[in-house]
C-alpha distance (Angstrom), angle and dihedral (degrees) to the residues before:
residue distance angle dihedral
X1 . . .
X2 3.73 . .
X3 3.73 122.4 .
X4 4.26 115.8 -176.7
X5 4.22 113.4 -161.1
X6 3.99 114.7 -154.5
X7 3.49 123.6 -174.1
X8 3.83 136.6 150.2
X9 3.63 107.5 -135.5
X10 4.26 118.2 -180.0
X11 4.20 102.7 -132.1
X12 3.19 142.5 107.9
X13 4.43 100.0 -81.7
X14 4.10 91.2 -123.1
X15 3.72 92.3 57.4
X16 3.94 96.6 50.5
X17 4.11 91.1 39.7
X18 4.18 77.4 56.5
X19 3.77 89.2 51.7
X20 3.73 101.2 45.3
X21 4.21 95.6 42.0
X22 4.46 97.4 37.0
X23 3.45 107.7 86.8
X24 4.07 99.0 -156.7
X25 3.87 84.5 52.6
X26 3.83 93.3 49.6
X27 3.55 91.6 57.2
X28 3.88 91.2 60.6
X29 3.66 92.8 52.6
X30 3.91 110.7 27.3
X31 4.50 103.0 93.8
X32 2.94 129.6 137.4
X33 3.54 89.2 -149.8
X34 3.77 140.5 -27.6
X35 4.37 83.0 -69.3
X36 3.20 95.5 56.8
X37 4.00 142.7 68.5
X38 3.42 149.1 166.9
X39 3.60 113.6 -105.1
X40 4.05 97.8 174.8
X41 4.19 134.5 19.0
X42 3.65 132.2 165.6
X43 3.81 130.4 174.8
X44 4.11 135.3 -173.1
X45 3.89 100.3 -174.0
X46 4.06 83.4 -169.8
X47 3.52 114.8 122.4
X48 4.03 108.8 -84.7
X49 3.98 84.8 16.7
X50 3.99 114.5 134.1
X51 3.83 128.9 -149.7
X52 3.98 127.6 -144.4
X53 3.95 137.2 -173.5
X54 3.55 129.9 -169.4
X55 4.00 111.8 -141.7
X56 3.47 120.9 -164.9
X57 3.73 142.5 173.2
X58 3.83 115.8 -108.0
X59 3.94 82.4 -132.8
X60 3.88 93.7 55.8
X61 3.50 94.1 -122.9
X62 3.74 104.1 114.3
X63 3.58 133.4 5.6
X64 3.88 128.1 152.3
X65 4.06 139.6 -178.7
X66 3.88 127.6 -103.7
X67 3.73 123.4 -167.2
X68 3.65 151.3 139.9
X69 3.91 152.2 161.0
C-alpha cells in the first residue's frame, strides 16, 4: 500500500523537515484530533530505515501503531 500526504505549510522548509523527521516533536503535532495523541514515534531516515508512531485515544480506549520503510 502506498499512501502520499500533501500539505502547504507557511515556514521556513528546515524547520518543518525538523518537525516531520524528530520524534519528540512529532509527538506534539501527530492527532488525529483533539482525542487523540501520540504516545510513542521513532524514525531512521537512513536508507532501508523504517518509522513508527503509536496513536492513542486520550480516553485509553483505542490506540494503534503506524509505520513503514
Amino acid at each position: 500500500m502506498k499512501i502520499t500526504v500533501e500539505t502547504i505549510i507557511k515556514a521556513p522548509v528546515g524547520k518543518v523537515w525538523i518537525a516531520y523527521t524528530t520524534p519528540d516533536d512529532i509527538t506534539q503535532w501527530n492527532a488525529a484530533s483533539d482525542d487523540w495523541n501520540t504516545t510513542k514515534s521513532t524514525v531512521d531516515l537512513r536508507v532501508g530505515g523504517a518509522f513508527s508512531s503509536r496513536m492513542e485515544a486520550k480516553d485509553g480506549s483505542f490506540g494503534f501503531d503506524f509505520s513503514g520503510t
